[in-house]
MIBAPA-169085 format. One record per residue: x, y, z of N, C-alpha, C, O, CB in turn; residue in three letters; residue number from 0. Coordinates in Angstrom, 1 decimal. Atoms other than C-alpha are relative to their C-alpha. Glycine has a CB too. Layout:
MIBAPA-169085
REC      nc1      nc2      nc3     cac1     cac2     cac3      cc1      cc2      cc3      oc1      oc2      oc3     cbc1     cbc2     cbc3   residuo   num
REC        X        Y        Z        X        Y        Z        X        Y        Z        X        Y        Z        X        Y        Z       ALA   NUM
...
END
This chain:
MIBAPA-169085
REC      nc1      nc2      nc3     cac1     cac2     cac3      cc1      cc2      cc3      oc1      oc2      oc3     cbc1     cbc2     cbc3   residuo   num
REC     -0.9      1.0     -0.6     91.5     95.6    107.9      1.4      0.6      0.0      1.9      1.3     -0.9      0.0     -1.3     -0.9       UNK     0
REC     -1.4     -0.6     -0.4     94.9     96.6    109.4      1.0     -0.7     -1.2      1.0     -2.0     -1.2      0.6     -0.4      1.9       UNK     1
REC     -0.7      0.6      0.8     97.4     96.2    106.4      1.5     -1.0      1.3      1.9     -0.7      2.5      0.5      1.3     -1.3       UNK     2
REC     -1.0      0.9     -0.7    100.2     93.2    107.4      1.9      0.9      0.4      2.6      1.6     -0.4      0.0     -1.5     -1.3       UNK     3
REC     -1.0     -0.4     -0.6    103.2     94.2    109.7      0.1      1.6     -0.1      1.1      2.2     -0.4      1.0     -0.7     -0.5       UNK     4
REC      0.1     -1.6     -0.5    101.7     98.0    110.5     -1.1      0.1      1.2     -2.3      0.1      1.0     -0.6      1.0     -1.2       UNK     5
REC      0.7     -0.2     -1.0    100.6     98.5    114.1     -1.4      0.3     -0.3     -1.7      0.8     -1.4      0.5      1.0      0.6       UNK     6
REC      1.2      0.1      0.4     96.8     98.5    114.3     -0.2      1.7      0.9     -1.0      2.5      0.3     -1.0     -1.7      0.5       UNK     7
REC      0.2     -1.2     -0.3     97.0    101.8    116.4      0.7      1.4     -0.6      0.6      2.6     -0.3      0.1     -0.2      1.3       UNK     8
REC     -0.7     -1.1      0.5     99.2    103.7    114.3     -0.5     -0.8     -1.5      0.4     -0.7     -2.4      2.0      0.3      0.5       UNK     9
REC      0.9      0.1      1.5     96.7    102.2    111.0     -1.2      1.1      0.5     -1.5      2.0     -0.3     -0.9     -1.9     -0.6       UNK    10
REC      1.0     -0.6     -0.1     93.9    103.7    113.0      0.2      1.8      0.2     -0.7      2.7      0.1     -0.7     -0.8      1.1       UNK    11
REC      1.0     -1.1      0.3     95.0    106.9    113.3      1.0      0.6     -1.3      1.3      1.8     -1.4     -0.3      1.2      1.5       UNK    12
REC      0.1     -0.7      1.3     96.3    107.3    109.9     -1.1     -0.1     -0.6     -1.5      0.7     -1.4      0.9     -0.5     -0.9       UNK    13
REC      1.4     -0.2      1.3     93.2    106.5    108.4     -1.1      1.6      0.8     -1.9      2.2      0.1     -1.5     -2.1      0.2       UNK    14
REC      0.9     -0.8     -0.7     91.5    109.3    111.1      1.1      1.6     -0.6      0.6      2.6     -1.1     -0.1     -0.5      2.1       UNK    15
REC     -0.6     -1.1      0.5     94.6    111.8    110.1      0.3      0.4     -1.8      0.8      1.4     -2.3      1.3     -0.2      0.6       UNK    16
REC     -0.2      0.1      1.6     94.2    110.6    106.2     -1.5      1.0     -0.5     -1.8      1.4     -1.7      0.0     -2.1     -0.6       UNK    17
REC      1.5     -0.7      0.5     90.3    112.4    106.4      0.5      1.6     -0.1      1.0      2.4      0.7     -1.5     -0.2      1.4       UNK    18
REC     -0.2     -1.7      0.1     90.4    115.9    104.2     -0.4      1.2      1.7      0.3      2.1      2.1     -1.5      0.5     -1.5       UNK    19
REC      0.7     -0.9     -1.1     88.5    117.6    107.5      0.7     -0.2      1.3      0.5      0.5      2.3     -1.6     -0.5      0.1       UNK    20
REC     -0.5      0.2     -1.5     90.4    116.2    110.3      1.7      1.4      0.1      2.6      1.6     -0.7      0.6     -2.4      0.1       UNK    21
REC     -0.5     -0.7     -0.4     92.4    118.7    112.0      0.9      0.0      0.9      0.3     -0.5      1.9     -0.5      0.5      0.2       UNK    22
REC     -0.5      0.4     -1.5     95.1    118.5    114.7      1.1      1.3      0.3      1.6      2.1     -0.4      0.8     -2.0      0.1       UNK    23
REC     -0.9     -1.1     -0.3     97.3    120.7    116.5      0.8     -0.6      1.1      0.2     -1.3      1.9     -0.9      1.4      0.4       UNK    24
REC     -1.3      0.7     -1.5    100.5    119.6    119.2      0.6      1.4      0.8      1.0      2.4      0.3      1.8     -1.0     -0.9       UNK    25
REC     -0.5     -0.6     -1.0    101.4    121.3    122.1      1.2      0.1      0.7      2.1      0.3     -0.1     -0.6     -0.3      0.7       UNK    26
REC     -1.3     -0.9     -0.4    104.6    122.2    124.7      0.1     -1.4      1.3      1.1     -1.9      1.7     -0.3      2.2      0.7       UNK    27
REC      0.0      0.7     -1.1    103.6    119.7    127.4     -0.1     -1.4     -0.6     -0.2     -1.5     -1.8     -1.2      0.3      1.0       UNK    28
REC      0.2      1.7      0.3    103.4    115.6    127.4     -1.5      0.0     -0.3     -1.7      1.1     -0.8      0.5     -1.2      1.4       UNK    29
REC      1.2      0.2      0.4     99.3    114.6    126.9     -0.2     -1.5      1.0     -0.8     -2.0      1.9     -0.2     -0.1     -1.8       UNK    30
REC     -0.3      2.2      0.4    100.2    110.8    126.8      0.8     -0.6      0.9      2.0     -0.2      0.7      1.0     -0.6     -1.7       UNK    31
REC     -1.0      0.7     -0.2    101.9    108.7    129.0     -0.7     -2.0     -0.2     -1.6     -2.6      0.2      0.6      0.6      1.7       UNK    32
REC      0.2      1.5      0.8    102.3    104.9    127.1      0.6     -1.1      0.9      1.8     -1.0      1.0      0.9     -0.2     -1.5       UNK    33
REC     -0.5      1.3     -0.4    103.1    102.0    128.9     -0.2     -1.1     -0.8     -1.3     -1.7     -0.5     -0.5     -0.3      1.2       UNK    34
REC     -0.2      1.2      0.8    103.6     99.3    126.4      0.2     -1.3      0.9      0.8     -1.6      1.9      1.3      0.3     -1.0       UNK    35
REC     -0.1      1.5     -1.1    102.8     95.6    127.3      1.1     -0.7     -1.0      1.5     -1.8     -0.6     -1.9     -1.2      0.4       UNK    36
REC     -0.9      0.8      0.5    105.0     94.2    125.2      1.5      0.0      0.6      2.2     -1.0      0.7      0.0      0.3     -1.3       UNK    37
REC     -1.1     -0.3     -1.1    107.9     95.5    127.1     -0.1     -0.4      1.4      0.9     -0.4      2.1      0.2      1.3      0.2       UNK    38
REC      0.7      0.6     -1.1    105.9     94.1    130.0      0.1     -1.6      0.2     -0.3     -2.3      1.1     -1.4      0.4      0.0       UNK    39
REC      1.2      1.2     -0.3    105.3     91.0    129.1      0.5     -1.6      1.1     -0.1     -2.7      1.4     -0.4     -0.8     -2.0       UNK    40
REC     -0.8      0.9     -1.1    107.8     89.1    131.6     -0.3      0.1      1.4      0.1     -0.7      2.2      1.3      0.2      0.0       UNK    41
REC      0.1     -0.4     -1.2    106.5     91.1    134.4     -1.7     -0.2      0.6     -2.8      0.3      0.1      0.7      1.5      0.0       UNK    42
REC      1.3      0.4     -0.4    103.6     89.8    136.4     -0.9      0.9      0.7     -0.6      1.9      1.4      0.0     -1.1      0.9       UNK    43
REC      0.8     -1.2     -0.1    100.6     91.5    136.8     -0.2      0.7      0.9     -0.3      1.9      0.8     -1.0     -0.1     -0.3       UNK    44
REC     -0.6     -0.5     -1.1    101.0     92.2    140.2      1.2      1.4     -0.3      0.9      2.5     -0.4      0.7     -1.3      0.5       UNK    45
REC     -1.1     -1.6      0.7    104.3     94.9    139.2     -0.6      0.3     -0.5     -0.9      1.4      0.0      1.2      0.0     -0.8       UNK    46
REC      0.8     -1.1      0.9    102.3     96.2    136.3     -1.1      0.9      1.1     -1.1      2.1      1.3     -1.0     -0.9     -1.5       UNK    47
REC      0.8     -0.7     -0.8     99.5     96.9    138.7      0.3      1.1      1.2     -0.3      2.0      1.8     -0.7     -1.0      0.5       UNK    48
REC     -0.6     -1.3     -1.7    101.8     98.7    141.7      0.7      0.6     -1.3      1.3     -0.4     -1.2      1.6     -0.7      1.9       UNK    49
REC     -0.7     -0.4      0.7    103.8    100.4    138.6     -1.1      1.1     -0.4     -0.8      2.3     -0.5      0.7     -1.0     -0.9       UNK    50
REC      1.2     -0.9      0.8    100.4    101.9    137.2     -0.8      0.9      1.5     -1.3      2.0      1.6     -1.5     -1.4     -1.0       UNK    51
REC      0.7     -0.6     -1.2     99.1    102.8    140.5      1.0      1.1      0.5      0.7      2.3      0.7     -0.3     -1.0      1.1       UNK    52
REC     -1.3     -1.2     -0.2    102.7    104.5    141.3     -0.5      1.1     -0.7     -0.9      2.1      0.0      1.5     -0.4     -0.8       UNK    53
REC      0.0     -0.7      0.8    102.1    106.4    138.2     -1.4      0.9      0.2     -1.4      2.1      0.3      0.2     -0.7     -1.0       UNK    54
REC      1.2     -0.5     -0.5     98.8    107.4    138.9     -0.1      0.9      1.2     -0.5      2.1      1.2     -0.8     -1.0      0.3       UNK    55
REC     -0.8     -1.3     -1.2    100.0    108.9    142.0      0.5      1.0     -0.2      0.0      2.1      0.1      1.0     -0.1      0.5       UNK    56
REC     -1.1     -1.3      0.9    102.7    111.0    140.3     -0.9      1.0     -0.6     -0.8      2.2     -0.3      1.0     -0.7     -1.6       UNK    57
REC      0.8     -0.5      1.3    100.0    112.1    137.6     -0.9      0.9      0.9     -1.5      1.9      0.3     -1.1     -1.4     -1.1       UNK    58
REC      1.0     -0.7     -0.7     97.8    113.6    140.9      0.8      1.2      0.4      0.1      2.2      0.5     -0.7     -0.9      1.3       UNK    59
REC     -0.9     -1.0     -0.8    101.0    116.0    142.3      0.3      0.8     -1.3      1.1      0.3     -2.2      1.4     -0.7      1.0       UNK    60
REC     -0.4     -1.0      0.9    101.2    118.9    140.0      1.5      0.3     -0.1      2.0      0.6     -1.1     -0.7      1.1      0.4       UNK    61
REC     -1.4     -0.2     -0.1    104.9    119.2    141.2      0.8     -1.0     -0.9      1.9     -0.7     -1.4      0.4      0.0      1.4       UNK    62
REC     -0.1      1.5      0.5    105.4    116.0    139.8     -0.2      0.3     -1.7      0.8      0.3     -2.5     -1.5     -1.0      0.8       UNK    63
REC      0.1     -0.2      0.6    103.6    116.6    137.1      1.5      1.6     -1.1      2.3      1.4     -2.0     -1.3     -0.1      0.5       UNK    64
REC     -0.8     -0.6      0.4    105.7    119.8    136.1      1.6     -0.1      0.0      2.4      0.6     -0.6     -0.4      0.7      0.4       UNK    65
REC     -1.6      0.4      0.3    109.2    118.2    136.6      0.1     -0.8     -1.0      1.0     -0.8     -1.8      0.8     -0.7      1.2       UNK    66
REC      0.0      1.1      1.1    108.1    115.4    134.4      0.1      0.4     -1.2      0.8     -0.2     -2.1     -1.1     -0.7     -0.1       UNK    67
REC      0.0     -0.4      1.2    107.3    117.7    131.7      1.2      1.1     -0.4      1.3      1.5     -1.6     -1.2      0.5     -0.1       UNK    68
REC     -1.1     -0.3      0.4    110.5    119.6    132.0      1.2     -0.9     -0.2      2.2     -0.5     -0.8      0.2      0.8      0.7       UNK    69
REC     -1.1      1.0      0.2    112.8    116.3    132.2     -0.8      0.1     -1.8     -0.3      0.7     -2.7      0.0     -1.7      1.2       UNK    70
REC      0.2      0.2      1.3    110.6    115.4    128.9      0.8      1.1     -1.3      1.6      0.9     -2.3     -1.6      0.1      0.0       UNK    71
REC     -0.4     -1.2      0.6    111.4    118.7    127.6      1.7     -0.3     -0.4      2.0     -0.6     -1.6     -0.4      1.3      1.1       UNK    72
REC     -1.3     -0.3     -0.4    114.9    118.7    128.3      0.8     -1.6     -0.9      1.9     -1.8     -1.4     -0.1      0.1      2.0       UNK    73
REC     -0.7      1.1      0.7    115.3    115.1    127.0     -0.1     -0.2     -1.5      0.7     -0.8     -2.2     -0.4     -1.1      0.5       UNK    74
REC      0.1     -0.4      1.4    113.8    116.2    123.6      0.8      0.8     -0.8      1.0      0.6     -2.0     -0.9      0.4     -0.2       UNK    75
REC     -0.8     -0.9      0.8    115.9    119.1    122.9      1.8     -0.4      0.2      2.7      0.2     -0.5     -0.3      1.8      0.7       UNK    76
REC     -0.6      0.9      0.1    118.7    116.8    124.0      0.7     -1.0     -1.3      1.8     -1.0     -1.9     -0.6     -0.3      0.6       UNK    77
REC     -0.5      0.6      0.9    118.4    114.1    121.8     -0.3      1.3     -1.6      0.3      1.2     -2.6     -0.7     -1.6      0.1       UNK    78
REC      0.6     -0.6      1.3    116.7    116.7    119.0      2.0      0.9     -0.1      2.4      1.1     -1.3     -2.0      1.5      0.2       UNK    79
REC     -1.6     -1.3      0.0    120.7    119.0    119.4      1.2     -1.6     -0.4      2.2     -1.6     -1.2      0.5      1.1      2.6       UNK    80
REC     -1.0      0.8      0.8    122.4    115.5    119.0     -0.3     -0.6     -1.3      0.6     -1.0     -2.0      0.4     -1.1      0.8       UNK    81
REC      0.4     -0.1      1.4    120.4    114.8    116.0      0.7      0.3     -1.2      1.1     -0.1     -2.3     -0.7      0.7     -0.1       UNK    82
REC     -0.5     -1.0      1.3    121.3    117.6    114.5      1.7      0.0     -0.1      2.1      0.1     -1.3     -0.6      1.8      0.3       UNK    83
REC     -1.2     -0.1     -0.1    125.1    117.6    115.6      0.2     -1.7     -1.0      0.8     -1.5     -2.0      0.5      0.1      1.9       UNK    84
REC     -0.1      0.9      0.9    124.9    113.9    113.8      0.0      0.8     -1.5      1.0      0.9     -2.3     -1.2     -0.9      0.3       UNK    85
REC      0.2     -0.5      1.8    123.4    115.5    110.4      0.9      0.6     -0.3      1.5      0.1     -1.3     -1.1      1.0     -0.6       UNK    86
REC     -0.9     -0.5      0.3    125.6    118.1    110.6      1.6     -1.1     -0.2      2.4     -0.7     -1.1     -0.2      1.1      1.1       UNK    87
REC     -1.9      0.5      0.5    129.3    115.6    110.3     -0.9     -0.7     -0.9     -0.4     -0.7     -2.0      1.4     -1.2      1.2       UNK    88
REC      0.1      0.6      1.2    127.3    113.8    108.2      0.2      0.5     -1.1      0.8      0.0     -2.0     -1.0     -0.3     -0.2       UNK    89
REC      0.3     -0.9      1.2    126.7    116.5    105.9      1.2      0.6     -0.3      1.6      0.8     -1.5     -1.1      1.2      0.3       UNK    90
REC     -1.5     -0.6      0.8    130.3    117.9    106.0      0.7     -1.5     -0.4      1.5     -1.3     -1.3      1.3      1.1      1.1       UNK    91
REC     -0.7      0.8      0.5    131.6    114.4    105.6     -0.4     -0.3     -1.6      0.5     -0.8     -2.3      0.0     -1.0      0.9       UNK    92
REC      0.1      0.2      1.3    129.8    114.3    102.3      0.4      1.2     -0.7      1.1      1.0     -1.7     -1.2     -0.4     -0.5       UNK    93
REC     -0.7     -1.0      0.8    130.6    117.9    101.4      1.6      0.0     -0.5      2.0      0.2     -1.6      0.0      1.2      0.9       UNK    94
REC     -1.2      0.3      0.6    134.3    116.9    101.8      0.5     -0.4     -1.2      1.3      0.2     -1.9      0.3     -0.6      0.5       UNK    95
REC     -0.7      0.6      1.2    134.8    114.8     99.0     -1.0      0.7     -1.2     -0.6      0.6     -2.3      0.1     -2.0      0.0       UNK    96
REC      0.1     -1.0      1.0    132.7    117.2     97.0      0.6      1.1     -0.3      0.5      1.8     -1.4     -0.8      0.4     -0.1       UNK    97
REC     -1.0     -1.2     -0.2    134.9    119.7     97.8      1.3     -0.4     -1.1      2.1      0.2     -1.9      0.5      0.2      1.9       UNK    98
REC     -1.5      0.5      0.6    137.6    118.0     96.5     -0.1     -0.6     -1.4      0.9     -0.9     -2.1      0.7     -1.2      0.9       UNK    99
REC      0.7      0.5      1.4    135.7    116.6     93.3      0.3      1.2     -0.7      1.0      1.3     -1.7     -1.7     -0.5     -0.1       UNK   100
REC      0.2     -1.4      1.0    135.2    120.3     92.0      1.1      0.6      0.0      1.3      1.4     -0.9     -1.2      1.2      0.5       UNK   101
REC     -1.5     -0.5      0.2    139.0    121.2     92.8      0.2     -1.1     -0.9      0.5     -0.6     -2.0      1.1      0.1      1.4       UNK   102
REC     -0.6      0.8      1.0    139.8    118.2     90.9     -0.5      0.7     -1.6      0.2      1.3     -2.4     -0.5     -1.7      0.3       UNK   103
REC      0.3     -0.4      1.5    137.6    118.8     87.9      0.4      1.5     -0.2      0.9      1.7     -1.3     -1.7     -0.3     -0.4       UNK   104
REC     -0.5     -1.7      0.3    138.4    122.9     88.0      1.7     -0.7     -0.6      1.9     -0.8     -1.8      0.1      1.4      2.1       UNK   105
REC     -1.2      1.0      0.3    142.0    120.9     87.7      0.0      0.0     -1.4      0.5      0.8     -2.2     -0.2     -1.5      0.7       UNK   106
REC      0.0      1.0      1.5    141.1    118.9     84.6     -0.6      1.0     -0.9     -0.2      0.9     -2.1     -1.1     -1.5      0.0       UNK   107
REC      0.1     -0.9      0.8    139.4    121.9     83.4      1.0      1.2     -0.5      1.1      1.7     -1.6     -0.8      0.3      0.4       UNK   108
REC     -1.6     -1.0      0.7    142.5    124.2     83.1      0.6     -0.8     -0.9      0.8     -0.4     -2.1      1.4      0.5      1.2       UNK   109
REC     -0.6      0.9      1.1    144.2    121.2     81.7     -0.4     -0.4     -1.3      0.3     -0.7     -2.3      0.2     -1.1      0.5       UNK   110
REC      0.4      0.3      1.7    141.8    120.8     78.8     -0.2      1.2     -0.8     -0.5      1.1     -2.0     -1.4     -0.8     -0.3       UNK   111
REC     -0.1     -1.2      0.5    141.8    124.4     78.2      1.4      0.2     -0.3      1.7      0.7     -1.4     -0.6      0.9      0.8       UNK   112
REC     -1.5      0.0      0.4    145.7    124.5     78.3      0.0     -0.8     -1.2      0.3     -0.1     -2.2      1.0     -0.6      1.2       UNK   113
REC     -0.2      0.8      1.0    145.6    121.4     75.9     -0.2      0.8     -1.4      0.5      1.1     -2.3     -0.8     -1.1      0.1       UNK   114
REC      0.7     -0.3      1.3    143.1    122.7     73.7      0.8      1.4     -1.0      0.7      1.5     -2.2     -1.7      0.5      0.6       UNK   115
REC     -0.8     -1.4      0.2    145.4    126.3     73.4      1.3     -0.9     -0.5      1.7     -0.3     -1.5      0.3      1.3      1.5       UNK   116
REC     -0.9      0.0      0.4    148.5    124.1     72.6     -0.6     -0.9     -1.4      0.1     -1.2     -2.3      1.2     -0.3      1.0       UNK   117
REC      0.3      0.9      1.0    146.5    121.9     70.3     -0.2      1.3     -1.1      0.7      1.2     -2.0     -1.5     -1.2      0.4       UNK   118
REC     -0.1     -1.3      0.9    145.8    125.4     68.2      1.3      0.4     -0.3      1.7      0.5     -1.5     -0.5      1.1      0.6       UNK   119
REC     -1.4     -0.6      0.5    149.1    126.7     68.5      0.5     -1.1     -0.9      1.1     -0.6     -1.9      1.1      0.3      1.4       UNK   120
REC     -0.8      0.9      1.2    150.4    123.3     66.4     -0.4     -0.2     -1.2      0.1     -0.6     -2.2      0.3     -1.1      0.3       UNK   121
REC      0.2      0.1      1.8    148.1    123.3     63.9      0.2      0.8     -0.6      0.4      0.7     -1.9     -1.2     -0.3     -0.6       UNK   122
REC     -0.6     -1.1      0.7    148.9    126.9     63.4      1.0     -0.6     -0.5      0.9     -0.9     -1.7      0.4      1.1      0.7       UNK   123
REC     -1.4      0.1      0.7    152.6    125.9     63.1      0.2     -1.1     -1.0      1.0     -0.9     -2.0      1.0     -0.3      1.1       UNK   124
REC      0.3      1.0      1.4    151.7    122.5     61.0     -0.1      0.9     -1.1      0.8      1.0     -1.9     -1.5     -0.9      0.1       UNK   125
REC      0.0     -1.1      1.2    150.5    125.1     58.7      0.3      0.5     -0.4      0.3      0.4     -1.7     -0.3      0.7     -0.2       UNK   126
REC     -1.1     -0.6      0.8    152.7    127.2     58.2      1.1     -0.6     -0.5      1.8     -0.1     -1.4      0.6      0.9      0.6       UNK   127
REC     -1.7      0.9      0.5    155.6    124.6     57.9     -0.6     -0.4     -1.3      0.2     -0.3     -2.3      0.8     -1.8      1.1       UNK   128
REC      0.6      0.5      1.2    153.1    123.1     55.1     -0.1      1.3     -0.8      0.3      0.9     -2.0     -1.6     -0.8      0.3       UNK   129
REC     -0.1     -1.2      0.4    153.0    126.3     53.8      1.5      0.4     -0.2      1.8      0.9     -1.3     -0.7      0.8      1.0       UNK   130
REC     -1.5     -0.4      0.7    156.8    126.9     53.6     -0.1     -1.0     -0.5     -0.7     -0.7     -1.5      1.5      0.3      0.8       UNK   131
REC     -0.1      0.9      0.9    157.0    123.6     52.4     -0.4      0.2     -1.1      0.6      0.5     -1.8     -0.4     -0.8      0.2       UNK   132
REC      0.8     -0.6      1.5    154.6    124.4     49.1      0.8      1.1     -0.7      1.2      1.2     -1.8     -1.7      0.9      0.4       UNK   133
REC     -0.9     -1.8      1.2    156.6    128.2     48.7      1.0     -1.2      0.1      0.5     -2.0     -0.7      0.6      2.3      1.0       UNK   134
REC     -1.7      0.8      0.1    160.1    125.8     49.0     -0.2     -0.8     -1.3      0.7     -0.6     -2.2      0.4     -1.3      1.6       UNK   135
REC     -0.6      0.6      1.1    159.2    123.5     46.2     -0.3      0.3     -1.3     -1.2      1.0     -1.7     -0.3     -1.1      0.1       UNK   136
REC     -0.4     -0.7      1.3    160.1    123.9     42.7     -1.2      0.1     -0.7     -1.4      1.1     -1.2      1.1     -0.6     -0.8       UNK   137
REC      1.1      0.0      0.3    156.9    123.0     41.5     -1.0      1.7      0.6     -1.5      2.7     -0.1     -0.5     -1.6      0.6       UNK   138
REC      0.6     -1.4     -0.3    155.3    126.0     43.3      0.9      1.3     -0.4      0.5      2.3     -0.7     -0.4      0.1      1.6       UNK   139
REC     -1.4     -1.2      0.8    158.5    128.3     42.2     -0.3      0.3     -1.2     -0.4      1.5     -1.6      1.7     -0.6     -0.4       UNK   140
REC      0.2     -0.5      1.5    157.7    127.6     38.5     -1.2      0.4     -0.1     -1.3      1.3     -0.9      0.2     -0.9     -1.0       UNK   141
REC      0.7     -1.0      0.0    154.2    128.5     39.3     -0.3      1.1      0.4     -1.1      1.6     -0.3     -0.5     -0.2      0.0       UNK   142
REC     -0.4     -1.0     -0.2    154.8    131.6     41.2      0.6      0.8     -1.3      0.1      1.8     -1.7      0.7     -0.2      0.9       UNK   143
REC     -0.8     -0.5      0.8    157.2    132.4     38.5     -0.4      0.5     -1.4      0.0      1.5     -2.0      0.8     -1.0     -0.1       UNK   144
REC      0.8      0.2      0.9    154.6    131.6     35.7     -1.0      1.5      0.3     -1.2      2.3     -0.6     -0.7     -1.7      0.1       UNK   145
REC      1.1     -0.7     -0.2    151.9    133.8     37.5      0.7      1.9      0.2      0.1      2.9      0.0     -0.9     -0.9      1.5       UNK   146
REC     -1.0     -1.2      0.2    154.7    136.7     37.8      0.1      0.3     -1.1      0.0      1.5     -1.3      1.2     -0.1      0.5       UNK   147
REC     -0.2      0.1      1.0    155.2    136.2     34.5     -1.1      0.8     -0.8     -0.7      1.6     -1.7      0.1     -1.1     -0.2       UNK   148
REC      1.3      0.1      0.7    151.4    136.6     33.3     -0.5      1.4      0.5     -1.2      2.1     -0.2     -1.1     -1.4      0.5       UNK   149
REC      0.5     -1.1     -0.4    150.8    139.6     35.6      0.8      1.5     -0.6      0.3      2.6     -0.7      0.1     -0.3      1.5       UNK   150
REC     -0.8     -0.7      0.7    153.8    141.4     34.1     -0.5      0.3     -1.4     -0.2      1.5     -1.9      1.1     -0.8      0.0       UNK   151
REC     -0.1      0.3      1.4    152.9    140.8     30.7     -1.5      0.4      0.2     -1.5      1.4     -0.6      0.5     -1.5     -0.6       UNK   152
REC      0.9     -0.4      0.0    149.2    141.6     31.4      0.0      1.4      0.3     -1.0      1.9     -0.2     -0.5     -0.7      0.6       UNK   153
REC     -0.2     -0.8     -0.2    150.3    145.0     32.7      0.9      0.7     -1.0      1.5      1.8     -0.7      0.2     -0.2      1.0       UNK   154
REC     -0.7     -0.6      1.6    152.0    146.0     29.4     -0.6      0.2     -0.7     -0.1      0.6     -1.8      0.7     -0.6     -0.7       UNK   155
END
């Protein structure tokens, strides 16, 4: 049973193109010409019938035949070139703002590498000021002074 809201001729031939063994191969020329009745369905059968018979005509004159299949031609590599001219702005319009993402973050990355280098440089200098501070107070004087003392006196 044709699943709901999928053409019954495009179910039948997925299930014929869904078989391991089935094979197919496409060609340079048209095969097929479709006349859809649904696009019809205002026009009385009378016109469909001189429309199909026209065509039928056409389909007998080889000349015919071969202009048809170069308009086809011609209208495929057509729309297939504006396609691609589509994809293509598409594709730089999203490159753009990636473009500009990875300059930003390259950006934010110097900046946290700059940071990170002055965030070092201050705890160096924290340090050392904490460090003169310690030699500066008297408390560390009298033990300096003490341990001068001890080294002196141990060397005697």
């Amino acid at each position: 049973m044709t699943p709901t809201g999928v053409p019954t001729d495009l179910y039948m031939w997925q299930q014929f193109l869904s078989e391991p063994k089935c094979r197919t191969t496409g060609g340079t020329r048209p095969t097929v010409l479709q006349f859809p009745s649904p696009l019809r369905h205002d026009q009385p059968l009378a016109d469909r019938l001189t429309e199909l018979e026209n065509r039928s005509r056409n389909l007998q004159d080889p000349g015919w035949r071969d202009a048809f299949a170069l308009r086809v031609l011609d209208r495929h590599v057509r729309t297939r070139a504006e396609d691609t001219m589509k994809l293509n702005e598409e594709l730089e319009a999203r490159r753009r703002p990636r473009a500009r993402l990875r300059v930003s973050i390259h950006a934010r990355e110097q900046q946290t590498s700059e940071l990170k280098s002055d965030l070092a440089d201050e705890r160096r200098r924290v340090q050392h000021l904490e460090v003169k501070a310690i030699e500066s107070s008297r408390s560390w004087k009298l033990r300096l002074g003490r341990m001068k003392s001890r080294i002196l006196e141990s060397g005697k």
